[in-house]
C-alpha positions as a printed NumPy array, in Angstrom:
array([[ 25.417,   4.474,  -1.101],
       [ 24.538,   4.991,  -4.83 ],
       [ 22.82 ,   1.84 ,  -4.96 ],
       [ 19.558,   1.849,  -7.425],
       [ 16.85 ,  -0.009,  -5.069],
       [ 15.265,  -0.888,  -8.245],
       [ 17.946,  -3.637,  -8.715],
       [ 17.725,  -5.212,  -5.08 ],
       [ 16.27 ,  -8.471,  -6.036],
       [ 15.381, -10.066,  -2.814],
       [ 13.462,  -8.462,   0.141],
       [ 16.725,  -9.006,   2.831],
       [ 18.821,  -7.027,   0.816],
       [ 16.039,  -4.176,   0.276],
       [ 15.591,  -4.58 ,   4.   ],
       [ 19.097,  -4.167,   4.748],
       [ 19.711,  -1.251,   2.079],
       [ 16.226,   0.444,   3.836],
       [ 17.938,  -0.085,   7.249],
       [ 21.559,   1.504,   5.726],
       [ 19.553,   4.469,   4.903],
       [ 18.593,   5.133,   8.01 ],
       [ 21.2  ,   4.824,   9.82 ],
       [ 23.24 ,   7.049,   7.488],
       [ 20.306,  10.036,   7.765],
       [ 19.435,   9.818,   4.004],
       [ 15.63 ,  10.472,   4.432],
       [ 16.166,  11.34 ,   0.499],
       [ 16.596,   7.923,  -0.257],
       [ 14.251,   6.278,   2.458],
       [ 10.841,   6.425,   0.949],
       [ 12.248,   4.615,  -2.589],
       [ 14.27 ,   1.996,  -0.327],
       [ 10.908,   1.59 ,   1.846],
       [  8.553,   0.845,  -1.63 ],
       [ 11.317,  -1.538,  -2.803],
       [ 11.024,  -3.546,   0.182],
       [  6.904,  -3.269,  -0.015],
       [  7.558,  -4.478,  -3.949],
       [  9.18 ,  -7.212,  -3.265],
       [  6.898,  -8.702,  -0.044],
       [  4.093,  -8.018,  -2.263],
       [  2.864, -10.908,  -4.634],
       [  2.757, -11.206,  -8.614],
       [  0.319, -12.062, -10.403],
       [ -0.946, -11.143, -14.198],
       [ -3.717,  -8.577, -12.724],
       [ -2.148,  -4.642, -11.863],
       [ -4.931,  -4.082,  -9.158],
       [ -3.922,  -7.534,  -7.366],
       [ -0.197,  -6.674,  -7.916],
       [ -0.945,  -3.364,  -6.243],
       [ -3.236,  -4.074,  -3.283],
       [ -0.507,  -6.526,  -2.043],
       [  1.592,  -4.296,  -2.306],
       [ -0.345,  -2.21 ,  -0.328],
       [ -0.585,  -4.734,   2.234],
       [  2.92 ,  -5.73 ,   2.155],
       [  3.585,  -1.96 ,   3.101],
       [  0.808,  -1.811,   5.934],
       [  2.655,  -4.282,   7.187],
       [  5.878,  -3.514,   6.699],
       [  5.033,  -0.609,   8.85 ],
       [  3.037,  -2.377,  11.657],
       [  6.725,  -4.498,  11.914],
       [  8.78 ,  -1.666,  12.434],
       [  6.07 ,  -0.543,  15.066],
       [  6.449,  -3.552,  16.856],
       [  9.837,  -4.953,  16.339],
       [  8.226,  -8.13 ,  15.022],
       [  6.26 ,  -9.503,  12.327],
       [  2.787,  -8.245,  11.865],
       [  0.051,  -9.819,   9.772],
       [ -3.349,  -7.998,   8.55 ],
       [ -5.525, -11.003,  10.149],
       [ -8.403,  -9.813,   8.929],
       [ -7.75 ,  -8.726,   5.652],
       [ -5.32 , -12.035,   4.098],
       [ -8.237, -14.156,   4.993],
       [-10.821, -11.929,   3.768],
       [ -8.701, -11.848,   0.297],
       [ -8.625, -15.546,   0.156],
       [-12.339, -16.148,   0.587],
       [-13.53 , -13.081,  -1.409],
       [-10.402, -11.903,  -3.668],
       [ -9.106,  -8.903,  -4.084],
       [-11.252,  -6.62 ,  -6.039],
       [-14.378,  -7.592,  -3.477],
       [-12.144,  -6.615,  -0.469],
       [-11.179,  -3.45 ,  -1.733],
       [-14.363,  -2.177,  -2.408],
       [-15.873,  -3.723,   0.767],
       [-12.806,  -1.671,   2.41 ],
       [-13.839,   1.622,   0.41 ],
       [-17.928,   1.092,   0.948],
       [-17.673,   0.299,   4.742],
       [-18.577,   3.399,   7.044],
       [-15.396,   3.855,   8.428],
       [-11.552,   4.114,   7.088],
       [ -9.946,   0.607,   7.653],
       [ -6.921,   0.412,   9.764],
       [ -4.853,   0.006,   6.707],
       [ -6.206,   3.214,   5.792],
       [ -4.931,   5.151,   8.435],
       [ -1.948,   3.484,   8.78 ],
       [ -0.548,   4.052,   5.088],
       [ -1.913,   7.71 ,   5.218],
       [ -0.191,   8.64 ,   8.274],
       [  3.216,   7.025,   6.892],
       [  2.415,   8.95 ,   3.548],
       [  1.585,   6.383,   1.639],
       [ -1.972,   7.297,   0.651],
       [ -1.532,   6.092,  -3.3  ],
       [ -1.665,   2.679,  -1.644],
       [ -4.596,   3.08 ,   0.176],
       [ -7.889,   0.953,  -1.791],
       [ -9.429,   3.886,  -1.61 ],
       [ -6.733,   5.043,  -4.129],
       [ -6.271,   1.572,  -5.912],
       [-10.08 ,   2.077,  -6.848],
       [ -9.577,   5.95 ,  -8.173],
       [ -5.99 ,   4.629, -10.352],
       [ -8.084,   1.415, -11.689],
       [-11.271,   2.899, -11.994],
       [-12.48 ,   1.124, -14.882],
       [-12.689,  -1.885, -12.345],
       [-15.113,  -0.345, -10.411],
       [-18.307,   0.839,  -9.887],
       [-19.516,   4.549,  -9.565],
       [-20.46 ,   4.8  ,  -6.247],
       [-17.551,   2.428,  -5.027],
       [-15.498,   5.382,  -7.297],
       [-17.19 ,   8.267,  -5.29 ],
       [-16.836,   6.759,  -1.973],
       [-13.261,   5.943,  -2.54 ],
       [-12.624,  10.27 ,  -3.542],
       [-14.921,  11.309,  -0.794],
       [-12.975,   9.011,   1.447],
       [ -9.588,  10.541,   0.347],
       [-11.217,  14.031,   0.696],
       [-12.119,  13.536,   3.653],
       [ -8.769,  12.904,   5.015],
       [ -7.196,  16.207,   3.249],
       [ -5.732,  13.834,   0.134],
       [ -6.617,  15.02 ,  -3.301],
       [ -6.678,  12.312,  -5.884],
       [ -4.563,  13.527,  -9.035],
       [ -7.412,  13.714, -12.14 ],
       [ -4.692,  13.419, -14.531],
       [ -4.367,   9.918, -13.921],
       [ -8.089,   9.044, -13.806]])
């Protein structure tokens, strides 16, 4: 299996490769088969935040497929995108009261660096200061320290 994921260039083959990893046991190499496949549903586009919040959905739902054996679509959030964009639906995800769904669902698979809470901390010069504080006290709350390095 010493295939680089990196190099998969279509989202079947990372899907099969993710699957092959499984079935042979080698957790080691799940979690970088897993954010191939999320790279490659994701969408491109000149902007890194936009890049990396669909990525972030392509892994929420990624996740919610396995779950249920079938495709699953955020419904709320892809519309909310389209009428609103990006940036305005990650910080209306990081200043609402409560974590979104995508929230908990990428922090309980480990993937809380896709979280917008996180997308807000790593592109910080995008937002506001109180969207920035909400965004760490959200991740706080939920036990996840936000590196400061990166800030």
């Amino acid at each position: 299996m010493a295939v680089d994921p990196a190099n998969l260039d279509t989202i079947e083959k990372a899907r099969n490769y993710l699957a092959n990893v499984r079935k042979a046991g080698r957790s080691d190499l799940e979690a970088a088969a897993f954010r191939r496949v999320c790279e490659l549903a994701g969408r491109e586009d000149t902007d890194a935040l936009v890049v990396d919040f669909w990525r972030a959905i392509a892994a929420a739902e990624e996740i919610l497929r396995e779950q249920h054996g079938k495709t699953v679509l955020l419904g709320r959030t892809r519309p909310k995108v389209a009428r609103v964009g990006a940036h305005q639906t990650i910080v209306d995800l990081v200043m609402s009261r409560a974590p979104s769904d995508g929230f908990h669902i990428l922090t309980r698979a480990g993937l809380a660096d896709l979280t917008a809470e996180w997308l807000t901390l790593k592109h910080a010069d995008r937002f506001l200061p109180e969207v920035r504080e909400a965004a760490r006290a959200r991740l706080v709350d939920a036990g996840i320290t936000f590196p400061e390095a990166s800030l």
